[in-house]
C-alpha positions as CSV (number, residue, x, y, z in Angstrom):
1,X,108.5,103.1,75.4
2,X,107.5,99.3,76.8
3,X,110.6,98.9,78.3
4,X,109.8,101.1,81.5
5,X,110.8,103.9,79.3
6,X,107.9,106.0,80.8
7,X,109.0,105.9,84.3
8,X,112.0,108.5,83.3
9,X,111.9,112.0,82.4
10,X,110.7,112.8,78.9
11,X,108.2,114.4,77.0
12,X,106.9,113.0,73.9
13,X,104.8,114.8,70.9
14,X,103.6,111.8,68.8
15,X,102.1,113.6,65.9
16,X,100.4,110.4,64.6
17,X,97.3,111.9,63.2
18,X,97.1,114.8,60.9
19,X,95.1,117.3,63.1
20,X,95.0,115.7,66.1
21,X,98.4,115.2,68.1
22,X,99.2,112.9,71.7
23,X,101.3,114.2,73.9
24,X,102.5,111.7,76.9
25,X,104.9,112.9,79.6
26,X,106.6,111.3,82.7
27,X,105.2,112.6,86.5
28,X,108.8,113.6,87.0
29,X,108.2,116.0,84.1
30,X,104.7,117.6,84.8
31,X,106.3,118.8,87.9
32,X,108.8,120.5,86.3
33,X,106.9,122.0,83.6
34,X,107.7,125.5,84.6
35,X,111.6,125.0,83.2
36,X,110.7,124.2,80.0
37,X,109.7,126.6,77.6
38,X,106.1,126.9,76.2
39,X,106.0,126.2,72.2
40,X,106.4,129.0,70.3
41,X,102.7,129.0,68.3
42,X,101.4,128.9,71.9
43,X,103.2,131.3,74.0
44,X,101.5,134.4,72.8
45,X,98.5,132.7,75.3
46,X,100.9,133.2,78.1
47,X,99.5,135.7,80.5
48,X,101.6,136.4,84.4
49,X,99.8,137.9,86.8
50,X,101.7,137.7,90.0
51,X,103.9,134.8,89.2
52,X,100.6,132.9,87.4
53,X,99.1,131.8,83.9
54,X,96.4,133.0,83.4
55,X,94.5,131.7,80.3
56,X,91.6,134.3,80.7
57,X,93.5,137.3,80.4
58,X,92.3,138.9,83.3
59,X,93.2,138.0,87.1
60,X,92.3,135.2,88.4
61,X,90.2,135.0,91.6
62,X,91.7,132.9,94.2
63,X,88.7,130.9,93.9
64,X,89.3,129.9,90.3
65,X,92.3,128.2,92.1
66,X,91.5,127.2,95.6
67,X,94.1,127.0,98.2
68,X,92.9,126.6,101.4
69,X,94.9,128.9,103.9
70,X,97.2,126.2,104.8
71,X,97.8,125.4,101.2
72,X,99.1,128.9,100.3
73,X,102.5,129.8,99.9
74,X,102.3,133.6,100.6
75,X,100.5,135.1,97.3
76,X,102.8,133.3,95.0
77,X,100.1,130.8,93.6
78,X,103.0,128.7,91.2
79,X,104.7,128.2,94.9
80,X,101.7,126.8,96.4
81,X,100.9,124.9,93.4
82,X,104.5,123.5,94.2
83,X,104.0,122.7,97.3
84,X,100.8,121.0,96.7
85,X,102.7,118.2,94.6
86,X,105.5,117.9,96.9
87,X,103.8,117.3,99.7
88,X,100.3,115.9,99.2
89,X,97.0,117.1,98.9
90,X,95.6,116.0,102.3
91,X,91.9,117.8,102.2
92,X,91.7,116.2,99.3
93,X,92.6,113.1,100.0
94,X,90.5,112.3,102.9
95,X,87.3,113.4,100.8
96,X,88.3,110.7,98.3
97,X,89.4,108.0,100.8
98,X,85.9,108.6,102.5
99,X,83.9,107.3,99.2
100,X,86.8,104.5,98.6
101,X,86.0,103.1,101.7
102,X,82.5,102.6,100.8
103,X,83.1,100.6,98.2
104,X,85.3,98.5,100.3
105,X,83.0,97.9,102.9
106,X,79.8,98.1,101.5
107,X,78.5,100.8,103.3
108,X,77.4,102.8,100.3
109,X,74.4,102.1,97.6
110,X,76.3,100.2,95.3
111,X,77.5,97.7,97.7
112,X,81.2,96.5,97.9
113,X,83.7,96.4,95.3
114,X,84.6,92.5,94.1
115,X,87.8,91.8,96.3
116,X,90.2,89.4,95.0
117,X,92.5,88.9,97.9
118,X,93.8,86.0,99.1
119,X,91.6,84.3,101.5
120,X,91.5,80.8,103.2
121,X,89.0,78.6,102.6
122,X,88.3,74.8,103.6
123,X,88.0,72.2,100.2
124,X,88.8,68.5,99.7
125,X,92.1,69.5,98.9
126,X,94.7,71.8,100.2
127,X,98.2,73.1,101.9
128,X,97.0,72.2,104.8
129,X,94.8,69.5,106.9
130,X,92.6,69.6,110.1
131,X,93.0,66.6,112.1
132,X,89.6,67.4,113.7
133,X,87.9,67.5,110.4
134,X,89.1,64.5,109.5
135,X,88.2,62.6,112.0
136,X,85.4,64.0,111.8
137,X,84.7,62.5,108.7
138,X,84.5,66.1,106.6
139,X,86.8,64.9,103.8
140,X,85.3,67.1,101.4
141,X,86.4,70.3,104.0
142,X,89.4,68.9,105.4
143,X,92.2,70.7,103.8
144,X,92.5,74.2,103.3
145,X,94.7,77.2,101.5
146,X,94.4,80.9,100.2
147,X,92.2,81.1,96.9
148,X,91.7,84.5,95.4
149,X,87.8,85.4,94.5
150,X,87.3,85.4,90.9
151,X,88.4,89.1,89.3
152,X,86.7,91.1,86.9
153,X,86.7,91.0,83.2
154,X,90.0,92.3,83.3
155,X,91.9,89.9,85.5
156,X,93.4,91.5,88.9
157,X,95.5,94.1,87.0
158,X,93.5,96.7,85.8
159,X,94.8,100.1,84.1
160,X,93.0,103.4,84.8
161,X,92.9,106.2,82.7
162,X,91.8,109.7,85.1
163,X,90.0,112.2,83.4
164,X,91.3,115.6,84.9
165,X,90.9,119.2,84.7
166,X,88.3,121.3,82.3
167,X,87.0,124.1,80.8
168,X,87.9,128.2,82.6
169,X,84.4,128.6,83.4
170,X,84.0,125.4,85.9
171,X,84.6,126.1,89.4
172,X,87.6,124.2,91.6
173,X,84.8,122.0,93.0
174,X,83.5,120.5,89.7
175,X,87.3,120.1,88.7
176,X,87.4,117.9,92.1
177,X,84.7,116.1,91.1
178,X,86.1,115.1,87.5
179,X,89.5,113.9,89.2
180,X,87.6,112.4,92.0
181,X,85.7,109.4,89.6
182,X,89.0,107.6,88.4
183,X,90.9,108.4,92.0
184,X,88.0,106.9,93.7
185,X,87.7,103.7,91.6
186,X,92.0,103.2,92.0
187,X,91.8,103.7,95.5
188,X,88.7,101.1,95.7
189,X,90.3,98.6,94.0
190,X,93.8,98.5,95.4
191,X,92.7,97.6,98.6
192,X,90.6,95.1,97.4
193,X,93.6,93.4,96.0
194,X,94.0,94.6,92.0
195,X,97.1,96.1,90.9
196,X,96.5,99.0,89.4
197,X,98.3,101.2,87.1
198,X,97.4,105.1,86.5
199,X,97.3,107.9,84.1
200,X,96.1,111.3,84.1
201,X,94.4,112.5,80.8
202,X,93.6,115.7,79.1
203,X,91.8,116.0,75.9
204,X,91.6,119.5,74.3
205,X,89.8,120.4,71.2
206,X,90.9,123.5,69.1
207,X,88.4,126.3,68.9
208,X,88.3,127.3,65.6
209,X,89.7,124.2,64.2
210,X,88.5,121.3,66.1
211,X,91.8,120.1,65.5
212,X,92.2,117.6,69.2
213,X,95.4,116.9,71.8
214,X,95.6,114.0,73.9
215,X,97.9,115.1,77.0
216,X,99.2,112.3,78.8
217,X,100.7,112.0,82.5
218,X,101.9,108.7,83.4
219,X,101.4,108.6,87.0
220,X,101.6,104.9,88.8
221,X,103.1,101.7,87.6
222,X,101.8,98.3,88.9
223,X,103.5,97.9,91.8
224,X,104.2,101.1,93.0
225,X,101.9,102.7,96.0
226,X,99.0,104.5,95.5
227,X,99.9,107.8,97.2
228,X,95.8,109.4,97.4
229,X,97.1,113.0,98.5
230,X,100.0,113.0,96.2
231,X,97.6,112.4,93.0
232,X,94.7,114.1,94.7
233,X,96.8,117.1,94.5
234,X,97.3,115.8,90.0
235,X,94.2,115.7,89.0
236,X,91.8,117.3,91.7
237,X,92.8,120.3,92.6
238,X,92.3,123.7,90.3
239,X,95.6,125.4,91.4
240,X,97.5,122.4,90.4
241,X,95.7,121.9,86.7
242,X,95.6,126.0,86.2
243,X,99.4,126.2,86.4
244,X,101.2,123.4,86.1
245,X,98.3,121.4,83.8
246,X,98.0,124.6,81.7
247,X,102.0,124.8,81.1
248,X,101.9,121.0,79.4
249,X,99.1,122.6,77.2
250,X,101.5,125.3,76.3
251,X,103.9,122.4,74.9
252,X,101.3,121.2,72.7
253,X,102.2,120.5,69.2
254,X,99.5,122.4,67.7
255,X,98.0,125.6,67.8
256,X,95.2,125.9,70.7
257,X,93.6,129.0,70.2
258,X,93.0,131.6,72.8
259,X,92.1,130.1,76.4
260,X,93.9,127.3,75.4
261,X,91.8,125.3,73.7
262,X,88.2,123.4,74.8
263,X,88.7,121.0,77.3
264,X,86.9,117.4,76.2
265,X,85.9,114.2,77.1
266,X,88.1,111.9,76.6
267,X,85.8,108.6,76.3
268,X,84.6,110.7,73.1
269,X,84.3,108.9,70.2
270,X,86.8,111.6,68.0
271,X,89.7,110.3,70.7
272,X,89.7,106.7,70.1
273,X,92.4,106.3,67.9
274,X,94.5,108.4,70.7
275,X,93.3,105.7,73.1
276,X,94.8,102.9,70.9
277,X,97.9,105.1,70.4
278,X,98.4,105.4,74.0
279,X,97.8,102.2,75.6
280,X,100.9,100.8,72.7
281,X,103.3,103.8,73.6
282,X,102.9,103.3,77.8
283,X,102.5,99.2,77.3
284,X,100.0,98.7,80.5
285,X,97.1,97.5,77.7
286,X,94.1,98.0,77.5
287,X,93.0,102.1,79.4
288,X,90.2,101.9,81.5
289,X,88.6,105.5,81.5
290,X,85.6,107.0,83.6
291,X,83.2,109.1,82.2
292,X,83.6,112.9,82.3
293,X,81.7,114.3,85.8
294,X,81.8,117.8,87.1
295,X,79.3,117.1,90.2
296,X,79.5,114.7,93.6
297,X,75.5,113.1,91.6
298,X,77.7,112.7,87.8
299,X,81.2,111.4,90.0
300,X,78.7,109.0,92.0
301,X,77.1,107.8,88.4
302,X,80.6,107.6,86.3
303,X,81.6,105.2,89.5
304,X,78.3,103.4,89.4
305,X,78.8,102.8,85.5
306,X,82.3,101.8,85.6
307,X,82.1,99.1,87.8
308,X,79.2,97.6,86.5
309,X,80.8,97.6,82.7
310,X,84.0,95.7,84.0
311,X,82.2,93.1,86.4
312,X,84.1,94.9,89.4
313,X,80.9,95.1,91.6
């Protein structure tokens, strides 16, 4: 799996805990979820209504999805879903690029974001010297060369886990929000220098069971762009997680009850063995992982917090 194993197309059940099962999967397959078949304990919970799952068993309102007119692919809601992924989500983006560049300015509350990109300053030593200076007689600013500002506790390569998705009775705008927090932060941080790697997470608790699933989507590798619409349209927007997002569920190892399964937090204390698990089967190290938040006040906090607990602000 270290060996850039994860940037191929697989789908791997690791059933490492008895009750409780992770499940990590490649971008390239989360976006073909629909050719795969659902497990065979789970696809009783397989309702269609006009081409979509439906873990309610009733129809869906378009709202419990949300495309935007110019998101929908006639009323086909797995084809806009689609489209969604191959193209971007662009609404999305902008709203997330809008509180990104607060924290790379400073224009918001919590001030700007540490930035650790190369700048160049003047010392007593250097690449380079000012003849004026030195005549001068400023030795001790003479020379100069790039210096990157000290990084946060977790040098400048920093591994974000984003929380996405929830529970059938939240609406698509509180799903936005809970995508939003980790999107945010990665955006932020990229352009202030950090490489940043990304993964989408899922945590599902059996009903009647409490038996938990860890689902996994490997989404960015240092080094590779940070495309805002394309993940915007991952892991904040409803129509994407209530079809393809509910199909990896349906591959779960386990059993997850009627609707699916409880959607939960995945900083949770009961998940911190899947945390270990995880950050040894994708190799990145240590996950980084906002807080759970279904509202623009609980998104703005989870940032708040986050920052402030790595030394990033």
């Amino acid at each position: 799996m270290k060996d850039r194993v994860y940037k191929s197309d697989y789908s791997i059940k690791l059933h490492n805990y008895e009750h409780s099962h992770l499940v990590v999967e490649s971008f390239e397959s989360f976006v073909r979820s629909f050719d795969r078949d659902p497990a065979r304990h789970n696809s009783g919970d397989l309702w269609v209504d006009e081409g979509a799952p439906d873990m309610r068993g009733k129809t869906p309102s378009e709202g419990w999805y949300e495309f935007a007119k110019e998101d929908q692919f006639g009323k086909d809601i797995i084809e806009s879903a689609t489209r969604l992924l191959d193209r971007g989500w662009e609404a999305g983006a902008k709203r997330i690029t809008k509180m990104s560049d607060k924290l790379t300015t400073g224009g918001g509350p919590l001030g700007a974001v540490r930035s650790i990109k190369r700048k160049r300053r003047w010392k007593d030593e250097g690449d380079e010297l000012c003849p004026d200076r030195l005549h001068a007689g400023k030795l001790d600013v003479a020379w100069s060369g790039p210096e990157r500002n000290s990084p946060g506790v977790f040098g400048n390569a920093v591994n974000i886990g984003i929380q996405f998705g929830g529970n059938c009775s939240l609406s698509a705008e509180q799903l936005f929000w809970n995508g939003a927090a980790g999107l945010v932060i990665a955006d932020a941080l990229s352009s202030q220098g950090y490489q940043v790697s990304i993964v989408g997470l899922s945590g599902v608790e059996v009903c009647d069971t409490s038996d938990l699933s860890l689902n996994v989507i490997v989404l960015k590798d240092f080094g590779e762009h940070l495309s805002v619409d394309s993940l915007a349209s991952v892991v904040c927007h409803a129509g994407v997680f209530r079809t393809f997002g509910f199909m990896t569920r349906f591959a779960s190892p386990i059993r997850l009850s009627g609707g699916l399964g409880r959607s939960t937090d995945v900083t949770c204390a009961s998940l911190k063995l899947h945390r270990r698990k995880l950050e040894e089967v994708i190799g990145f190290g240590k996950v980084l992982i906002p807080k759970a938040a279904y509202s623009k006040e609980a998104c703005e906090a989870s940032i708040e917090e986050f920052l402030k607990e790595n030394n990033l602000i």
